[in-house]
C-alpha positions in Angstrom: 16.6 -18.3 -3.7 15.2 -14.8 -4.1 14.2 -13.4 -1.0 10.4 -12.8 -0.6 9.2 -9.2 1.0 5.9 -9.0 2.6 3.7 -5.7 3.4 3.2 -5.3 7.1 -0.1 -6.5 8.6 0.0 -2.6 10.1 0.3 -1.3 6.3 -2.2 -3.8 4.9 -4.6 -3.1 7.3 -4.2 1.1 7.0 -4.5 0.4 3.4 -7.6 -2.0 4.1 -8.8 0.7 6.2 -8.5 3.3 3.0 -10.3 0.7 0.7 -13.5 0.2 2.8 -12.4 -3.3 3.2 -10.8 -3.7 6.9 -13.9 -5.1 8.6 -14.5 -7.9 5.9 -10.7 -8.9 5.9 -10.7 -8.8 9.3 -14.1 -11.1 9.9 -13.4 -13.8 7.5 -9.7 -13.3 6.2 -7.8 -11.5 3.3 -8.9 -14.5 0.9 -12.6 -12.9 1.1 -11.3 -9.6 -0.4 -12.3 -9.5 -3.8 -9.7 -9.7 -6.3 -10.3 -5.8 -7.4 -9.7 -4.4 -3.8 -6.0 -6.8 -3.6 -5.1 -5.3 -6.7 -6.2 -1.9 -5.7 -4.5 -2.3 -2.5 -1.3 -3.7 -4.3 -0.9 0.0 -6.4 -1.6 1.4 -3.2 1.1 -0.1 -1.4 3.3 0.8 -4.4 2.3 4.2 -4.7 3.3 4.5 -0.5 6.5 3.0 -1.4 7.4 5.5 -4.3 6.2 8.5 -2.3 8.6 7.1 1.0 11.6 6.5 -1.6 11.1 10.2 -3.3 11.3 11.7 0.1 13.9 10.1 1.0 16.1 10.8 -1.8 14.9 14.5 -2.4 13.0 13.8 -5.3 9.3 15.2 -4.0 10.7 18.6 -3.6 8.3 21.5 -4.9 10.3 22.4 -8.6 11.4 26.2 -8.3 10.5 28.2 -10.7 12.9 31.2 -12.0 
């Protein structure tokens, strides 16, 4: 079976944070966000994870130009 990976509650929340959603997850659960802020936090989280990986592999360098 396929392990499952999860975002961090710290991440979800920064990210819930960022979406103007924190305060409503945070009274009455995640399952009260509405499905257009999940999916908006979803690309979010992905577009963290692409950013962290292209650092790390020296692919978000400034392009030099000759």
């Amino acid at each position: 079976m396929a392990r499952r990976r999860q975002m961090s509650e710290a991440l979800r929340a920064d990210l819930g944070r960022q979406l103007g959603v924190a305060d409503l997850a945070r009274r009455e659960g995640w399952g009260a966000v509405p499905a257009k802020q999940c999916g908006d936090l979803v690309r979010l989280a992905i577009e963290r994870a692409e950013r962290v990986l292209g650092d790390e592999r020296g692919l978000n360098q400034p392009r030099r130009t000759w």
